[in-house]
C-alpha distance (Angstrom), angle and dihedral (degrees) to the residues before:
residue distance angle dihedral
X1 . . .
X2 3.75 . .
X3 3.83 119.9 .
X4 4.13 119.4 -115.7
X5 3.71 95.8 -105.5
X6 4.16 96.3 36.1
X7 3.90 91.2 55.9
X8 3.81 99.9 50.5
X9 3.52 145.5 83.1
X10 3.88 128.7 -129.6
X11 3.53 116.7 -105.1
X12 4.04 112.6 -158.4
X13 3.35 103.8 15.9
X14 3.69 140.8 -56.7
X15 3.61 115.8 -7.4
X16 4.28 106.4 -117.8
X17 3.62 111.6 -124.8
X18 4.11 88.5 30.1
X19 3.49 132.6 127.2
X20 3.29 124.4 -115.1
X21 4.07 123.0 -153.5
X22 3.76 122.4 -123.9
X23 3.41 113.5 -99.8
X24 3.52 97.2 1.9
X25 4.02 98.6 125.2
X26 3.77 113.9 103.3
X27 3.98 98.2 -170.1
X28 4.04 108.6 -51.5
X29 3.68 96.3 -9.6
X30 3.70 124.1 97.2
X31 4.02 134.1 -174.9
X32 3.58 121.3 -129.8
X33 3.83 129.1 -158.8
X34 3.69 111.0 -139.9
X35 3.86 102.4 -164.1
X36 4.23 123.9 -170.5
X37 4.11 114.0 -96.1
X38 3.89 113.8 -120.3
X39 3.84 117.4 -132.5
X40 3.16 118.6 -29.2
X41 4.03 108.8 7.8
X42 4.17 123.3 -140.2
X43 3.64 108.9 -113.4
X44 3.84 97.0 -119.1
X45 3.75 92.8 -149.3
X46 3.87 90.2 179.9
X47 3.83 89.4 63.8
X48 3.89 87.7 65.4
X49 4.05 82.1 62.9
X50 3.66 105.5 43.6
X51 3.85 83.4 45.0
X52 3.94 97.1 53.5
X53 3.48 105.3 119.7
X54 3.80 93.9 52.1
X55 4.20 80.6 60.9
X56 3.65 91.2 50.2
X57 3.76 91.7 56.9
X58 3.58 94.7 40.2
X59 4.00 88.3 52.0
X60 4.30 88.5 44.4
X61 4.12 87.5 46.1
X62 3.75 94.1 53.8
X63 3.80 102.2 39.9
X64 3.90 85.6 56.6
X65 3.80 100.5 43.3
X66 3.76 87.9 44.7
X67 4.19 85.1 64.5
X68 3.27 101.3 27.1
X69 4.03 112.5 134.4
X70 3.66 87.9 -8.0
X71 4.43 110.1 141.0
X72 4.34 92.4 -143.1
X73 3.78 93.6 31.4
X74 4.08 118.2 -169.1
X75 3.95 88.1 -1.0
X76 4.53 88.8 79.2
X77 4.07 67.6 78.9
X78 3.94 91.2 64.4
X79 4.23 91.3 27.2
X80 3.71 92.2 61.4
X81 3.47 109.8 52.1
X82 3.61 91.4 34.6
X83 3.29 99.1 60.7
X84 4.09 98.1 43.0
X85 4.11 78.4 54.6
X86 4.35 90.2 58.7
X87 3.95 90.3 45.9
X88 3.54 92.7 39.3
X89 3.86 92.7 52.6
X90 3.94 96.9 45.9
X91 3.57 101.0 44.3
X92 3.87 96.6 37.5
X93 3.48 107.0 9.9
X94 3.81 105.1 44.3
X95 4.13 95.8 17.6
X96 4.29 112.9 41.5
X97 3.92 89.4 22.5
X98 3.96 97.7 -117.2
X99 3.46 106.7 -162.7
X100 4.28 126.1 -123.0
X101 3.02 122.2 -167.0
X102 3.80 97.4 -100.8
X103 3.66 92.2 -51.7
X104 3.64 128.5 107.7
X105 3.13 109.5 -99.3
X106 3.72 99.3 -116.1
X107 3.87 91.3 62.8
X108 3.18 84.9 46.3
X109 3.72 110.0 54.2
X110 3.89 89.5 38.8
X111 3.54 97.9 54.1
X112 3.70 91.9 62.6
X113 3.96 89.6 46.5
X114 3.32 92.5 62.9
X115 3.88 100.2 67.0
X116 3.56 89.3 24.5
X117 3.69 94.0 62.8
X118 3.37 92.8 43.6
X119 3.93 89.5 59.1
X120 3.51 99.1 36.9
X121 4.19 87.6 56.2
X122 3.48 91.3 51.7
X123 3.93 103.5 44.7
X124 3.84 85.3 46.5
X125 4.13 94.6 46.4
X126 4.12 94.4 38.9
X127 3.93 98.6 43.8
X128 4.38 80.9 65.7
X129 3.74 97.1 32.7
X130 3.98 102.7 97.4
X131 4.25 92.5 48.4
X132 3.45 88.1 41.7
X133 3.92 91.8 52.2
X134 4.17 88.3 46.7
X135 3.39 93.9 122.8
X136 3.85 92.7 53.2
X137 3.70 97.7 44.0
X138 3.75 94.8 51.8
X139 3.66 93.0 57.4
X140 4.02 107.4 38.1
X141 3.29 141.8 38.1
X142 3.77 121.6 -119.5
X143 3.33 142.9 139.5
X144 4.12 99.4 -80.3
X145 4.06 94.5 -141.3
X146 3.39 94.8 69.2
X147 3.22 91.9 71.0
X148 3.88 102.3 61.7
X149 3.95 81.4 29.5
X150 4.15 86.2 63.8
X151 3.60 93.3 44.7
X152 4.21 91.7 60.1
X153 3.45 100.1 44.8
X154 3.77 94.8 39.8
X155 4.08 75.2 71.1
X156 3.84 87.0 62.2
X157 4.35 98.5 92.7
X158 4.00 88.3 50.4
X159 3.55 90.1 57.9
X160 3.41 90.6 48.0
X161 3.53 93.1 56.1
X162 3.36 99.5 46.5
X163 3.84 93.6 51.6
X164 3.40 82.1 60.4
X165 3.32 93.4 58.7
X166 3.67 91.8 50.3
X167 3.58 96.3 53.3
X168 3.41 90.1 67.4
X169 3.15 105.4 43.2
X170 4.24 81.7 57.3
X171 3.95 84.5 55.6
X172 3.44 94.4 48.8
X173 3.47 98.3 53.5
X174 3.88 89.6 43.0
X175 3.65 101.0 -118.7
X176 3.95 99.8 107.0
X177 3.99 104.5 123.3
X178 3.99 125.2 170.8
X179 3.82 101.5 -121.8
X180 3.29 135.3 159.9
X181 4.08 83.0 -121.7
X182 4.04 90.2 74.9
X183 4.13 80.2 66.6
X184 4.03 80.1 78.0
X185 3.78 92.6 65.0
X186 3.57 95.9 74.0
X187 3.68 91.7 52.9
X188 3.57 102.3 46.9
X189 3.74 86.0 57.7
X190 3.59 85.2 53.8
X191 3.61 91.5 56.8
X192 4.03 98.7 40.9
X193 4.01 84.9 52.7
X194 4.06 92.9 51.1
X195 4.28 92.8 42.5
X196 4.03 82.6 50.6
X197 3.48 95.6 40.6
X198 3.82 92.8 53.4
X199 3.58 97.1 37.2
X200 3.67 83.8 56.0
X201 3.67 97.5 48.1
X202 3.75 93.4 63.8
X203 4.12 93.3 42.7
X204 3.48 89.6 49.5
X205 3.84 98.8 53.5
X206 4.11 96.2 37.7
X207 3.88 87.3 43.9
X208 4.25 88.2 67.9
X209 3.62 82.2 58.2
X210 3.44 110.8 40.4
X211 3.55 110.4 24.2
X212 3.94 95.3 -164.6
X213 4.19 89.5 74.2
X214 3.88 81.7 81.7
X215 3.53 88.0 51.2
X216 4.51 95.4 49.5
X217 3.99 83.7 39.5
X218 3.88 95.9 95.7
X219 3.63 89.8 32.4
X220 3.91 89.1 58.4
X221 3.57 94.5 46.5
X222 3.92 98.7 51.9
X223 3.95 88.5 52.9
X224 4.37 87.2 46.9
X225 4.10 87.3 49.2
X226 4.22 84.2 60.9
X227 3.92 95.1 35.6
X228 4.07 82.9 56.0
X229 3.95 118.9 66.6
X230 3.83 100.9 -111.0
X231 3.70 104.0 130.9
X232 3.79 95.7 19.6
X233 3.65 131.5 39.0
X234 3.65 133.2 -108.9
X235 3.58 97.2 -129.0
X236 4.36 89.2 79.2
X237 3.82 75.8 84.4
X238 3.62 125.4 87.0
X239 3.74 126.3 -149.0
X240 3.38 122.8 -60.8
X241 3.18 91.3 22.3
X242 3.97 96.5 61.7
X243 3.95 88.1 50.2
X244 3.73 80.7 48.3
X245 3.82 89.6 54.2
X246 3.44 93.2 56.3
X247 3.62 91.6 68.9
X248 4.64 76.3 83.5
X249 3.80 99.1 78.3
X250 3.60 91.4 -145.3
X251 3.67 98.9 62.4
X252 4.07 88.1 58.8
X253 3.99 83.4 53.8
X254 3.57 105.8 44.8
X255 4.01 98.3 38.9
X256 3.76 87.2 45.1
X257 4.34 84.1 50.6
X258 3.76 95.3 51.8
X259 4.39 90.8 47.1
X260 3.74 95.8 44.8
X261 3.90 95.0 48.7
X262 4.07 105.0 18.2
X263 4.11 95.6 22.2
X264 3.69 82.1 -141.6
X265 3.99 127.4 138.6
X266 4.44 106.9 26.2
X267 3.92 122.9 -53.2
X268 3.72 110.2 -82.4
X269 3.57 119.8 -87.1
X270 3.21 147.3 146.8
X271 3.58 97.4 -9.1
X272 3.69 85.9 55.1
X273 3.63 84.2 57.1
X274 3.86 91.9 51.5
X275 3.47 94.4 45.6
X276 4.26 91.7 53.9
X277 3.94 84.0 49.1
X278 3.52 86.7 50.5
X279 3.86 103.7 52.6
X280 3.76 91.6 44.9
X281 3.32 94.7 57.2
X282 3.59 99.7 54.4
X283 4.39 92.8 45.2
X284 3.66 83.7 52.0
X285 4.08 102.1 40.8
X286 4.15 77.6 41.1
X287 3.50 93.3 52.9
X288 3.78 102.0 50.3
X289 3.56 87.0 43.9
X290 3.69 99.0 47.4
X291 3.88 85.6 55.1
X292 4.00 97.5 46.5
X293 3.69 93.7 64.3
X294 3.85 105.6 22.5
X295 3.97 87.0 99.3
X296 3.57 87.4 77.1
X297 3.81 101.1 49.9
X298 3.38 93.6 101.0
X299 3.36 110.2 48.1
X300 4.08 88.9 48.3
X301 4.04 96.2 50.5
């Protein structure tokens, strides 16, 4: 059976790193060879550029399937989080006495959602993108990490909203302060979209093979929302453990949340740091394997 790359057609243009045929161009056009990887395949980062546009249609395709027919629309990205925050503050907040930091708990709980939903969405929606996008993969040639790549940051307008939201509930409760803290914001979204991204690199690819990954997805995420301190803070943990902690992404992201917007819970640190090291290493590890076995999409879907 033909191989993923031998089988399809490029989309956008000529394919860099190709091989073009000798006298193959009839006026402007030109015809590209597209021939498998061996082993273990470079990343071609430069592809991701020349193919661009095909990401911004991905991105546009899956915001508006994602609310298509739906009676709220865009606000299930405010619903969701919101309402984890109310049962998370009566059963743990009001009820066993979870402590936060010196916020209230609201604030507290809900400022974890935020990036948490954000990552949650986009592990969920990535680790099915590629058999989703069968159809679209058998027939064109593209770089293949676009396509989970489209599915995370087709999740960046909900978190937009929902920080929104957030903000004020801060005002609300009279603890919104312009610091130079808030500058952390931006970067912990940063980091949430490269743990989901990478996370979602490595679903994505094993989920051509075995089709029940889609199916242990949601399963994986509920444990990862109570291995990551949403309802209960970090500082339970003494050192080395919290380092230790760190080695979860998502703890770096949501404890660096809460301090840049409530200053609550200790500056981040070196679990911060741990956390970084963390997320890089599974977008890179992702990558490279993402790109071994890509050649057989294909023929699998």
């Amino acid at each position: 059976m033909a191989n993923d790359v031998d089988s399809a057609t490029p989309l956008g243009g000529a394919l860099s790193g190709g091989r073009a045929l000798p006298g193959s161009d009839v006026g402007t056009a030109k015809t590209t060879v597209i021939e498998p990887a061996r082993g273990w395949a470079p990343l071609k980062l430069g592809e991701l550029w020349e193919y661009r546009e095909v990401l911004y249609y991905l991105i546009w395709r899956d915001m508006k399937v994602k609310y298509r027919q739906t009676l709220i629309g865009a606000a299930w990205a405010i619903v969701q989080p919101l309402m984890t925050m109310v049962v998370f503050s009566v059963f743990l907040g009001k009820l066993a006495k979870v402590p936060s930091d010196g916020a209230p708990y609201p604030l507290f709980a809900f400022a974890a959602l935020v990036p948490w939903s954000f990552f949650a969405n986009g592990v969920t929606q990535s680790a099915s993108s590629l058999v989703a996008s069968g159809n679209l993969i058998t027939k064109v040639y593209f770089p293949r990490l676009l396509v989970p790549m489209g599915r995370v940051l087709s999740g960046l307008p909900d978190i937009g909203l929902s920080f929104l939201v957030l903000v004020g509930l801060v005002a609300a409760y009279g603890r919104l302060e312009l610091s130079l803290s808030l500058l952390w914001l931006p970067l912990m979204a940063v980091l949430a979209l490269l743990t989901a991204f990478g996370i979602g690199l490595w679903l994505s690819a094993l989920n051509v093979q075995y089709r029940d990954i889609q199916h242990a997805v949601p399963f994986l995420v509920q444990i990862w929302l109570f291995a990551t301190p949403i309802a209960y803070p970090s500082s339970l943990l003494a050192e080395p453990w919290r380092t230790i902690y760190g080695l979860n992404p998502m703890v770096g992201v949501v404890e660096g949340f809460r301090w840049g917007l409530l200053g609550s819970g200790r500056p981040p640190g070196m679990p911060l740091v741990v956390s970084t090291a963390a997320a890089l290493a599974l977008v890179v590890s992702g990558a490279f394997f993402f790109r071994r076995v890509e050649r057989t999409f294909a023929d699998v879907i």
